[in-house]
N, C-alpha and C positions, 0 to 999 in steps of 0.2 A: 577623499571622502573619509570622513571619521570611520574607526571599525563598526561601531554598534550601528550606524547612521544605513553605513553597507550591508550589514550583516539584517536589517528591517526590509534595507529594496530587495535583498536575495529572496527574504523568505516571502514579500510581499507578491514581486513575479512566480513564484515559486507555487505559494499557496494558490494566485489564480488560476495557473493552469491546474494544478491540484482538485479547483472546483470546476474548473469548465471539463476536466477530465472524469473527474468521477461524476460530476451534477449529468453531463450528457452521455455516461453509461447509464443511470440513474434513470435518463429518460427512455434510451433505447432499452432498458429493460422494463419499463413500463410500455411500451412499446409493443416489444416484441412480446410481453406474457401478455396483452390486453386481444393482440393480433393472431396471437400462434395457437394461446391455451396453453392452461399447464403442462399438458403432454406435450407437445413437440418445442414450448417453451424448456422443458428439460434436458431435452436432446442435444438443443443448442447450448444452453448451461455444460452438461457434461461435455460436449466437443470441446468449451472454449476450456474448461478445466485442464482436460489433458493436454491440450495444447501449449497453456500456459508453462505446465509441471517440462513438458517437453523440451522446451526453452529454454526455460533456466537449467536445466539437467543436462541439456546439450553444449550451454555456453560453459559450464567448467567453469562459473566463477571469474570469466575473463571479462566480462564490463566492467564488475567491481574493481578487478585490478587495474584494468586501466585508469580509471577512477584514481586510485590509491598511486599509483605511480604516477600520474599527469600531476599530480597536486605535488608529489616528492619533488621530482625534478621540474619544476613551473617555469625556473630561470634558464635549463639546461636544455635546448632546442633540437638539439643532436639527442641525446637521449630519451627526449619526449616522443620525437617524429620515429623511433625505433619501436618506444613500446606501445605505441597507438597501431604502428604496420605490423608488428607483429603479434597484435589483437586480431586486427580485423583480416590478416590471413589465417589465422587459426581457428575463429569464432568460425569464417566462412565454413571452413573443412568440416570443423566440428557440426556445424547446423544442419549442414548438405549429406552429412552420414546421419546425423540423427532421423531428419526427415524424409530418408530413404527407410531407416528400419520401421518409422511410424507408418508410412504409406502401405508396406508390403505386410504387414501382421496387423491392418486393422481390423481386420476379418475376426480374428482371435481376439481380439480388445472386446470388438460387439460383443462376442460370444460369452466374453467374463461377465457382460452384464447384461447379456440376455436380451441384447435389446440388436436385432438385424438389421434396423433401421440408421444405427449408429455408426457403418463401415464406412459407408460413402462420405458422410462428414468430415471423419478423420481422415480419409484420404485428402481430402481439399485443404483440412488446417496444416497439414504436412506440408506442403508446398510452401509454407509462411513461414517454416520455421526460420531457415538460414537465412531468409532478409530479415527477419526480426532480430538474430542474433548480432548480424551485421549493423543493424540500426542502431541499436542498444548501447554494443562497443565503440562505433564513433559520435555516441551520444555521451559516452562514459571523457572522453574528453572535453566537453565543455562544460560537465560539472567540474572534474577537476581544474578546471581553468578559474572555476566561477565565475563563467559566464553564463549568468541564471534567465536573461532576459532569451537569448538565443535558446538556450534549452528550455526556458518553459514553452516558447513558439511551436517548438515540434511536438509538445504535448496538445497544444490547443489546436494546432493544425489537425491532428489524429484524430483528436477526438471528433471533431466537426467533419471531417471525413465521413470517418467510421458513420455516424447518425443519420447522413446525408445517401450515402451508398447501401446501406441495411434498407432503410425506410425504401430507397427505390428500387431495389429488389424485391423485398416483399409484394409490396405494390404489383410488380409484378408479376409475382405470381411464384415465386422459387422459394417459398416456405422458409425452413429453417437452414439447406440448403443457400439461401440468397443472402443469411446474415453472416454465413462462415465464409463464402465468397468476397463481401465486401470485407471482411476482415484482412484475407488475403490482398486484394485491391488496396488496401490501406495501409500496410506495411511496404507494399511497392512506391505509392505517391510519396509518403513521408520517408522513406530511404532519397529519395531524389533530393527534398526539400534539406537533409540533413549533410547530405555529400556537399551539397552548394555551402551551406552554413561554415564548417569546418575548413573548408580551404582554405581559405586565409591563414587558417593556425596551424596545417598539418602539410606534411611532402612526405611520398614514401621516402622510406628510409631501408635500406638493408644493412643498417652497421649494425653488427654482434648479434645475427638476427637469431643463429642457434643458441647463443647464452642468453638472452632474453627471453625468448621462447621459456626454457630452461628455468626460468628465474620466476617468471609471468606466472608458470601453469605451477611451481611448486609454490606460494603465495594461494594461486586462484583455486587449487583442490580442494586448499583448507578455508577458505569463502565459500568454494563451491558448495562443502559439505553443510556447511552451517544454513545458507541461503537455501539449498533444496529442501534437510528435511525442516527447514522452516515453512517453507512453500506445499510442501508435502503434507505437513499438520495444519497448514489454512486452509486447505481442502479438503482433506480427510473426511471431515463432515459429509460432503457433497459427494466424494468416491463414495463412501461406506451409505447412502441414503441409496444410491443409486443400484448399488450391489445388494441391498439386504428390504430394500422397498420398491417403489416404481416411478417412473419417469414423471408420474403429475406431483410427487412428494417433492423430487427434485426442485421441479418449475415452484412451489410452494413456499420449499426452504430459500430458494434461489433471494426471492423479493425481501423474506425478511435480515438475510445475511448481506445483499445490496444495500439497504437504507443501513445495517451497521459499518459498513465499510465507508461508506460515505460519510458517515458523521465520525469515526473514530480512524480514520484512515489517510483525510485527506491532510489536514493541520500537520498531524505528526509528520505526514509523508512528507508533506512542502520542509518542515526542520530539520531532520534528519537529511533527505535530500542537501540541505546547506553546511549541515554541522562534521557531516563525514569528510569532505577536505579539510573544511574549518579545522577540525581536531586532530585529521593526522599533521595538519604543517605544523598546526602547536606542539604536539608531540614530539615532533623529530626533532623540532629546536627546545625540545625541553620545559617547555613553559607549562608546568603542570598545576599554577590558580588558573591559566586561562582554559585548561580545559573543564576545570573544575567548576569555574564558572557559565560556560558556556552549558555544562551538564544538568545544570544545578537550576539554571534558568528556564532551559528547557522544559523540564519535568515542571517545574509551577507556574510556567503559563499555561501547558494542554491541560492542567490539573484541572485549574479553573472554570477552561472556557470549555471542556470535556463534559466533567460533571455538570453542569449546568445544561449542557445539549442532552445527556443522559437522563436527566430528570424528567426535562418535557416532551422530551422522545418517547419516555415509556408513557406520559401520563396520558398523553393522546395517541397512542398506539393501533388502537381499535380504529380510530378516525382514518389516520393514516393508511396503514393498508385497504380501506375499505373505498377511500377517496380518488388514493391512486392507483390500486390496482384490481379494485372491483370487488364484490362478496366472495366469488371463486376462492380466491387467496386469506379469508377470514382464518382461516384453521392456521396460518401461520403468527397468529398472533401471539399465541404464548410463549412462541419459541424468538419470536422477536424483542420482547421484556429480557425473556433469559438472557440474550444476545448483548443486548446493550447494559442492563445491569453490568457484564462481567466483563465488558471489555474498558468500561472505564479509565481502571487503574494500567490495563493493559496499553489502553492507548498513549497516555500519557509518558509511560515508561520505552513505547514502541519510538517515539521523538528521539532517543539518544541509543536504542539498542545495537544503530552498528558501530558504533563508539570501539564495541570489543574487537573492531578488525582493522578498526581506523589505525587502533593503538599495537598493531602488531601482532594481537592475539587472537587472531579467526580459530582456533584449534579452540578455546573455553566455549566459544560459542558453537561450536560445532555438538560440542559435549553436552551442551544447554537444551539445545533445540532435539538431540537425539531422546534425552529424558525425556523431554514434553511431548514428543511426538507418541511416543510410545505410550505414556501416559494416558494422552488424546485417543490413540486407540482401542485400547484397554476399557475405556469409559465408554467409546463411542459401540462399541460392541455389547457392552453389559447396558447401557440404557437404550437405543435404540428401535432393540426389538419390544420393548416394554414400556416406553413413551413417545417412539414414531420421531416427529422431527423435533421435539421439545426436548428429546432425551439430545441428541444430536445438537443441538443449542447447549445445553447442559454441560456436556461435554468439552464442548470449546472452549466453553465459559469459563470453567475449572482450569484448562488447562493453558488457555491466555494470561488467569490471575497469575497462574505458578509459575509460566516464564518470565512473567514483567517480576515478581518476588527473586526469582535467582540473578535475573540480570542486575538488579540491584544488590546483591548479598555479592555477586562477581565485583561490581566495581566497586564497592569497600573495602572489602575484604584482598583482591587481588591490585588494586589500583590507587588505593588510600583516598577514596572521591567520598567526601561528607554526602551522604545521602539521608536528606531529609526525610526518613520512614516513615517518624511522626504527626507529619501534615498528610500523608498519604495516607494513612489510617483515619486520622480525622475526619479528611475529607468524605472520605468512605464510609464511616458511620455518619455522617452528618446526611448524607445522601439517601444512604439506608433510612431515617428517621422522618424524613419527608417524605420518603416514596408510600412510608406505611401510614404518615400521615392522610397523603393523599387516599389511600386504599380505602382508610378508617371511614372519609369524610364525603367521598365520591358519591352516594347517595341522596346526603342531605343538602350539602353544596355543586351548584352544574358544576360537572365536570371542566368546563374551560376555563372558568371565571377561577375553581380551586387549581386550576394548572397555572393560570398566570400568577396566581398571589404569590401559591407556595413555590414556583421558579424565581420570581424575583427576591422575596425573602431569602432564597438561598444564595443566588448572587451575590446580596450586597456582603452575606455571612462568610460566601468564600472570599471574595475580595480585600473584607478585609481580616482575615485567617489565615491566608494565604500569601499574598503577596507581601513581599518587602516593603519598607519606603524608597530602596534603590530601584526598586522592581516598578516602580507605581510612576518615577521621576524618568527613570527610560522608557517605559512607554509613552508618555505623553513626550518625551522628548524624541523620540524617532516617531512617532504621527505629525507631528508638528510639521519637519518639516516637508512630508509627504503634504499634506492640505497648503502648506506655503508655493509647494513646486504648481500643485494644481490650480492654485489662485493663481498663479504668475503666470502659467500658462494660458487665463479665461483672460487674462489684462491682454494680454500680447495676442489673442485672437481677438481683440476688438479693437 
């Protein structure tokens, strides 16, 4: 299969699970905040928080490296079957201690945030942790393999789980309780589903298992570093709402930072997800247009189809919150404009951000994300207490633009990758000038009929502002033959 031809089905499996992932947390947060209320809707917000942060803090960075290693040695079967075993014996260790210290000091967690109700939660996500880190690491080899069809399945399995087992617990009667349990439940069914998947491609292996080890965890500290307080500053928000306000702000903030994660999370995730092997085999054989192209590509197609979901995101914003998740949640509307204004540029840049680990240099990014985090904090403490969850939006917003701006000024500057600053700017003011159009005009013109004009007028402006004519000739050439494959499949079923 041609690369570009490949490199569409990766992202096209990819991005589905991407939407059946995040579309059905999307709904089980409508869901559970319609079901729970903002208060014990928060509670579970915060559970799934820490739990997340637990994770990734406990796995050391070792799915990524797997990741990065399966893709290195793709040809080398001995050495691949080595550093998958000696992932998924270490991730174990590592999960199975993390999720002992979470269990035994939840008590003191509640207590930092004041909330008594919160112990027994994080007692239950604790016990997820070392299957989730297990999952992850022998998930990390069928990205590196690029086998995108098999690993988006374990996504779309999860998630259908997850929605399926929340929903009937609730039901039953076990609150916020019944959502952190299916969660647990859900990392066990999908570990089973994923052991099965991977056989074929893995056998334990004990050859060089201490130099591995050795080799794995001095790589995966300096990912670990980067990916926590990466993870660390996606939350932040939601720690520091929880600590300095109260559980229904949480549930509040929860819905408008879910609809921007969904729209600015999911795209980039499915590319990135594809481009991190992609660019470390390019790398290591050298071929520094094809990373550059791959990088370059990236960033102006989220740009496009980013900004465009930004636009009419905020324009019906009011609608949105109020349709899906009820008036209760109105007050998170302003913090949802900020949200999605500012993640824009971020999202589009967040498509090629692990680029800097692909290419051997997890340590810059480590250095990046330390800034921003700190930054993030810094903001989220001085507006917070002074605009509630808007300040808290604000904050993020500022500090997502300034890591998607460093990760760009990194790969220039450290990596000689032409980055097109200038369409990103553009694109940014041009966004800016219809948002305020719309603001000007929302009065005199209905609001829907002025949201669909001024979206499509902006469309056709970024399309063509934005895109290449190579850019414009590969896309309709890798759609083509996706609608060929599907016509040929409607012939051959009839």
């Amino acid at each position: 299969m041609k690369e570009s031809t490949k490199f569409a089905f990766d992202i096209s499996w990819v991005f589905v699970s991407q939407i059946v992932t995040l579309g059905s947390g999307f709904l089980l947060n409508i869901l559970l905040s319609r079901w729970l209320g903002p208060g014990d809707f928060g509670l579970y917000t915060l559970t799934l928080t820490i739990f997340t942060i637990s994770t990734l803090v406990a796995g050391l960075g070792i799915p990524e490296t797997v990741v990065k290693f399966v893709a290195d040695y793709k040809t080398d079967r001995e050495r691949r079957d080595a550093v998958v075993t000696a992932g998924a014996v270490n991730g174990l260790l590592l999960g199975t201690s993390a999720g002992l210290v979470l269990f035994l000091f939840a008590g003191e967690i509640a207590a930092l945030f004041s909330i008594p109700e919160l112990s027994g939660l994080v007692r239950l996500a604790a016990l997820a942790v070392p299957i989730s880190i297990l999952n992850t690491t022998l998930l990390g080899l069928l990205n590196g393999l690029r086998e995108m069809r098999s690993y988006s399945f374990r996504f779309i399995i999860r998630s259908l789980l997850l929605v399926v087992l929340a929903a009937a617990l609730i039901f039953a009667g076990f609150g916020p309780a019944g959502a952190v349990a299916a969660l647990l439940f859900t990392e066990i069914g999908t570990l089973a589903f994923v052991a099965a998947v991977v056989r074929p491609h893995f056998r334990l292996s004990a050859l060089n298992h201490r130099e591995t080890t050795k080799k794995m965890l001095a790589f995966g500290s300096r990912v670990f570093i980067a990916s926590a307080v990466y993870l660390v500053n996606t939350y932040t928000d939601t720690l520091l709402i929880g600590y300095l306000l109260t559980e229904t702000d949480v549930g509040r903030y929860a819905v408008a930072i879910a609809i921007a994660r969904v729209a600015f999370l999911s795209l980039p995730g499915s590319i990135s997800t594809v481009n991190y092997p992609a660019i470390s085999e390019y790398y290591s054989k050298g071929l520094a247009d094809a990373v550059e192209a791959v990088i370059s590509r990236s960033i102006r197609y989220c740009l496009v189809l980013l900004s465009i979901a930004g636009l009419l995101l905020i324009c019906l914003a009011e609608t949105i919150i109020e349709v899906l998740f009820g008036p209760a949640y109105l007050p998170a509307v302003p913090a949802f404009i900020v949200l999605v204004y500012g993640m824009i540029v971020f999202g589009a840049v967040s498509s090629v951000g692990p680029s800097l680990s692909a290419m051997n240099r997890p340590g810059l990014s480590s250095k990046v994300n330390v800034l921003v985090a700190g930054a993030n904090v810094c903001l989220d403490l001085a507006l917070i207490p002074l605009f509630g969850i808007t300040g808290a939006a604000a904050g993020t917003a500022v500090s997502c633009t300034l890591l998607a701006v460093l990760i760009l000024y990194i790969l220039h500057r450290v990596f000689a990758v032409r980055v097109e600053s200038a369409k990103i700017v553009k694109v940014f003011g041009a966004v800016t000038v219809f948002l305020l159009a719309f603001f000007l005009l929302r009065d005199t013109v209905h609001p829907y009929v002025l949201a669909a004009a001024l979206t499509g007028l902006y469309g056709a402006y970024a399309y063509r502002a934005v895109l290449t004519p190579s850019d414009k000739i590969e896309i309709f050439g890798a759609i083509t033959p996706l609608f060929g494959r599907f016509a040929l499949r409607r012939l051959n079923g009839r």
